[in-house]
PyMOL commands that place a pseudoatom at each C-alpha (Angstrom):
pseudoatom trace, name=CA, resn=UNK, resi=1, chain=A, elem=C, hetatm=0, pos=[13.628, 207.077, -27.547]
pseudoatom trace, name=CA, resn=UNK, resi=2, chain=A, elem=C, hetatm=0, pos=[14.972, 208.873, -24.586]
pseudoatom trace, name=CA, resn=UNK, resi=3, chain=A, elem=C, hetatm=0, pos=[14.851, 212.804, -24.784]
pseudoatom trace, name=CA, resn=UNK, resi=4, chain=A, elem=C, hetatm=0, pos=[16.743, 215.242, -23.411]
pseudoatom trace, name=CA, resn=UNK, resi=5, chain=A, elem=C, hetatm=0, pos=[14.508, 218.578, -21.881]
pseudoatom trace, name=CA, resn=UNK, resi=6, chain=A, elem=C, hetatm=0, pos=[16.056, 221.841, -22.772]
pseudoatom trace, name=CA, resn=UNK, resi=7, chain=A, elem=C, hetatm=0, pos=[15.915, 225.364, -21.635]
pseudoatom trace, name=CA, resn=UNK, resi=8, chain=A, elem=C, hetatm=0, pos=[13.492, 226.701, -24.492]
pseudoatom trace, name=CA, resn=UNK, resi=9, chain=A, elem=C, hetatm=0, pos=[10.842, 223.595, -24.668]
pseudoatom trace, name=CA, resn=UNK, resi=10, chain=A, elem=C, hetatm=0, pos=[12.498, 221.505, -27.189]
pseudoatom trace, name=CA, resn=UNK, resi=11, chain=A, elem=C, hetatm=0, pos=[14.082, 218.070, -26.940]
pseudoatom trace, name=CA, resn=UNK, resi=12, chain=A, elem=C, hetatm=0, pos=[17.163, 217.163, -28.734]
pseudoatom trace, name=CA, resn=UNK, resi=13, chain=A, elem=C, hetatm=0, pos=[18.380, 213.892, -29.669]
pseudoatom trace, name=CA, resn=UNK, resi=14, chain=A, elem=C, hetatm=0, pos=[21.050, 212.051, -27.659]
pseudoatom trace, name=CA, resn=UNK, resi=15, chain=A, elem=C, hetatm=0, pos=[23.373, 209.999, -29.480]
pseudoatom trace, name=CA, resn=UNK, resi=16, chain=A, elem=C, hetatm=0, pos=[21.887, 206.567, -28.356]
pseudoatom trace, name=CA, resn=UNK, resi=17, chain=A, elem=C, hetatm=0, pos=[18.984, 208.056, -30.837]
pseudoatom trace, name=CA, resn=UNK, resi=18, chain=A, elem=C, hetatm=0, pos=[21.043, 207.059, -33.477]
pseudoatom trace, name=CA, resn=UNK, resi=19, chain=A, elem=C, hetatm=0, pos=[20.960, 203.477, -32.585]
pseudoatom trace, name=CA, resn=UNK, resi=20, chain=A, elem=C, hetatm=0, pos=[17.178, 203.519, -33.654]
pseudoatom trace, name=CA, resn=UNK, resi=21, chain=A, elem=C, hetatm=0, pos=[17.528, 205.299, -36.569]
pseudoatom trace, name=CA, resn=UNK, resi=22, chain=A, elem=C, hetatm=0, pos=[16.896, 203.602, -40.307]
pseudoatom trace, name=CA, resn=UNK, resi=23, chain=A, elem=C, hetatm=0, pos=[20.468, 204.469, -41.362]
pseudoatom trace, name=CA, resn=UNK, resi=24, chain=A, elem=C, hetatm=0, pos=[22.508, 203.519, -38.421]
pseudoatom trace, name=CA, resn=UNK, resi=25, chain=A, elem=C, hetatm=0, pos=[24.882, 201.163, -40.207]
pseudoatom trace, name=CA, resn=UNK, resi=26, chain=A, elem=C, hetatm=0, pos=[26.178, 203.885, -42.355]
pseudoatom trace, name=CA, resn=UNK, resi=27, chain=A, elem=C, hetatm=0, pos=[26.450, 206.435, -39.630]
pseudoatom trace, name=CA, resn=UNK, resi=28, chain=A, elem=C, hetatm=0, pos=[28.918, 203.564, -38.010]
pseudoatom trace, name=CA, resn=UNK, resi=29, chain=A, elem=C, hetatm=0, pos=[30.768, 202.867, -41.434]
pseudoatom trace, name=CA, resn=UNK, resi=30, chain=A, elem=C, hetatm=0, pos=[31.028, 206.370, -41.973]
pseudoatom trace, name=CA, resn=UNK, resi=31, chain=A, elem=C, hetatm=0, pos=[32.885, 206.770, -38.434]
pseudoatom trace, name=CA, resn=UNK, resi=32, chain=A, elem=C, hetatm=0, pos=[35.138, 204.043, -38.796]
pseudoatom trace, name=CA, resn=UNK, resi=33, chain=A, elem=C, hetatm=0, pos=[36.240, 205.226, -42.522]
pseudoatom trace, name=CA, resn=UNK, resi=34, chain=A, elem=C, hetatm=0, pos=[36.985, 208.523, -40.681]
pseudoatom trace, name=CA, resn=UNK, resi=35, chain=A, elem=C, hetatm=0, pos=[39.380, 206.400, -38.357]
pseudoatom trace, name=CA, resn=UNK, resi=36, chain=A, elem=C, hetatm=0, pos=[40.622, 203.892, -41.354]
pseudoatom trace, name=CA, resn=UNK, resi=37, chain=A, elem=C, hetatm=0, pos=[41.824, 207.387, -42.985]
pseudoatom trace, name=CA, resn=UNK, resi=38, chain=A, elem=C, hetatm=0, pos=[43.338, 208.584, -39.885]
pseudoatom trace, name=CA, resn=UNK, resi=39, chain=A, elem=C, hetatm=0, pos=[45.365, 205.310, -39.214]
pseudoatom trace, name=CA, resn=UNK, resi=40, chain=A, elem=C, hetatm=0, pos=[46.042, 205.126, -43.284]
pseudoatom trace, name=CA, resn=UNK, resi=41, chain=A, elem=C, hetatm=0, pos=[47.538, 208.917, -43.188]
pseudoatom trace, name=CA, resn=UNK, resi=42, chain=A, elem=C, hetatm=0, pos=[49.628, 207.381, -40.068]
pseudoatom trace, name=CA, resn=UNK, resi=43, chain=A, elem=C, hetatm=0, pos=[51.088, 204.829, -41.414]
pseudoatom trace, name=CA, resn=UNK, resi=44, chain=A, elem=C, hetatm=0, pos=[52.344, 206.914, -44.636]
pseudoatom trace, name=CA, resn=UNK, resi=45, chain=A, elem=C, hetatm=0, pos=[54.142, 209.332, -42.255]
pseudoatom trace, name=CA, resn=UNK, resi=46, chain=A, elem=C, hetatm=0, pos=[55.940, 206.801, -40.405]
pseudoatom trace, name=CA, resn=UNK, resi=47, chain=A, elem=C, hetatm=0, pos=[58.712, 207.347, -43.664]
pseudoatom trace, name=CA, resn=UNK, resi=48, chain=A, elem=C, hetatm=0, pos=[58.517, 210.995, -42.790]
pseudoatom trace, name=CA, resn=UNK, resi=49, chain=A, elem=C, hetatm=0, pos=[57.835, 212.073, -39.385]
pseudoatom trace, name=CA, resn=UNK, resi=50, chain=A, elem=C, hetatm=0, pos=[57.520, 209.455, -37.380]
pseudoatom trace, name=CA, resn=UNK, resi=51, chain=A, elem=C, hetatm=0, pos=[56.194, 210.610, -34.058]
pseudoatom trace, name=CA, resn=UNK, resi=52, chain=A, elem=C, hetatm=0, pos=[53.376, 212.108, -36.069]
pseudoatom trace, name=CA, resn=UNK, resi=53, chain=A, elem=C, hetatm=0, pos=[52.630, 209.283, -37.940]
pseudoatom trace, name=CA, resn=UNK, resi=54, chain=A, elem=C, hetatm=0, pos=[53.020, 206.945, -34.496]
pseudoatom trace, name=CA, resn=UNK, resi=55, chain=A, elem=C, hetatm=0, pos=[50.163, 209.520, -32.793]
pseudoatom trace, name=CA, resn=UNK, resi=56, chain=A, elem=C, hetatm=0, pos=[47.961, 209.912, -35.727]
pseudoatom trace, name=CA, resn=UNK, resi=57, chain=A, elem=C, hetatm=0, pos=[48.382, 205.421, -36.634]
pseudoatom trace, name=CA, resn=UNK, resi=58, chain=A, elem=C, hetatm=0, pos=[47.788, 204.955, -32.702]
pseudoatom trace, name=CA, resn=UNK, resi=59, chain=A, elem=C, hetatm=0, pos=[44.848, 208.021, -32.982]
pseudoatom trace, name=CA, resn=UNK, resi=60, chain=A, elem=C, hetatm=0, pos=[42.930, 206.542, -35.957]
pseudoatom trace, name=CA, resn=UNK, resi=61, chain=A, elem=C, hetatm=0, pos=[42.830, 202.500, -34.362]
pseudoatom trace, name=CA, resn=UNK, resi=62, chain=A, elem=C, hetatm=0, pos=[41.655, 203.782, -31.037]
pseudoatom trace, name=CA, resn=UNK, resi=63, chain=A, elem=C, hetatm=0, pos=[39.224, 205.515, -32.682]
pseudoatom trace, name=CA, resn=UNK, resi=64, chain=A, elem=C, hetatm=0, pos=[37.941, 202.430, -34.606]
pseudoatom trace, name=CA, resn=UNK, resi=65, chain=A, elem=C, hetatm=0, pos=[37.825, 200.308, -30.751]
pseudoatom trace, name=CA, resn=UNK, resi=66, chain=A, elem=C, hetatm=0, pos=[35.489, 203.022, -29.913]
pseudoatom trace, name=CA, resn=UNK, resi=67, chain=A, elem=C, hetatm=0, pos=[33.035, 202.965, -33.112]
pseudoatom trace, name=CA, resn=UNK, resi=68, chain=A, elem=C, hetatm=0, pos=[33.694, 198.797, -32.983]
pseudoatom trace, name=CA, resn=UNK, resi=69, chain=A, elem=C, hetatm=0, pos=[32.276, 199.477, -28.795]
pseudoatom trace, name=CA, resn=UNK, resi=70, chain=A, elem=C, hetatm=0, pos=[29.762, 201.804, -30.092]
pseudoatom trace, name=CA, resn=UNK, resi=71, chain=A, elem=C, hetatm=0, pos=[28.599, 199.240, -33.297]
pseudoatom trace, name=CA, resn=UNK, resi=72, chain=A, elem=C, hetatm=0, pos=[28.044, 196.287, -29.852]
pseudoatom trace, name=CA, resn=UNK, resi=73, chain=A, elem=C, hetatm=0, pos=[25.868, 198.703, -27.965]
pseudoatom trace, name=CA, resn=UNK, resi=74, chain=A, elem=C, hetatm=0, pos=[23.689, 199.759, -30.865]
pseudoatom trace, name=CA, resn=UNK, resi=75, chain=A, elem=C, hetatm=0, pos=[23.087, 196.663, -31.717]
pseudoatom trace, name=CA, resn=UNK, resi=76, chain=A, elem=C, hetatm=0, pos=[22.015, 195.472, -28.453]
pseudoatom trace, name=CA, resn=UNK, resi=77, chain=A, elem=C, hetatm=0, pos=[20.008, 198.630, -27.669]
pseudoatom trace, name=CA, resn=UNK, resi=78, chain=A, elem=C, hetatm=0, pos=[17.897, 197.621, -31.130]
pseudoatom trace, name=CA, resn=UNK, resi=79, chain=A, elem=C, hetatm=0, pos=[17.856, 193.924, -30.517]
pseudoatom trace, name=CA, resn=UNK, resi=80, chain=A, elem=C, hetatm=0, pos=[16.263, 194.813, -27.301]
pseudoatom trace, name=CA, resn=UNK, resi=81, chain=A, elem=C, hetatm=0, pos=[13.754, 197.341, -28.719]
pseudoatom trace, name=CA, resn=UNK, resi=82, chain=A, elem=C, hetatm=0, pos=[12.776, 194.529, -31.232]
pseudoatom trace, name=CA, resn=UNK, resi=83, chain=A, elem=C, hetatm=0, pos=[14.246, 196.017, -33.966]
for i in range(1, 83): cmd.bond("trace and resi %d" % i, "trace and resi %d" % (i + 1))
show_as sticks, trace
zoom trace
């Protein structure tokens, strides 16, 4: 795993880390529930407000490309660590 030097000694974690941890699957399907709520909330304030529930509908699906982008490069960063 790739560490990042800091001022005081330490390393912290980057977020590729996460790719190699046990639980990463749920880290990922917690994300993209975070962006199924978003769109979700969107599309129920379409009725309402409209331009709010466009941005947050349009918000939320971008946000699940990302963790969908992010779910491909995990897996390939384990697959080639032989995980």
């Amino acid at each position: 795993m790739r560490r990042m030097p800091t001022e005081d000694g330490p390393t912290r974690r980057t977020p590729e880390d996460t790719a190699y941890a046990s639980n990463w699957r749920t880290v990922l399907l917690v994300d993209a529930a975070v962006g199924a709520v978003a769109a979700a909330v969107g599309v129920l304030l379409l009725f309402k407000i409209p331009t709010l529930g466009g941005l947050l509908l349009s918000g939320g699906v971008f946000y699940n490309v990302v963790v969908v982008r992010r779910a491909r490069r995990w897996a390939r960063l384990r697959r080639d660590a032989g995980l």
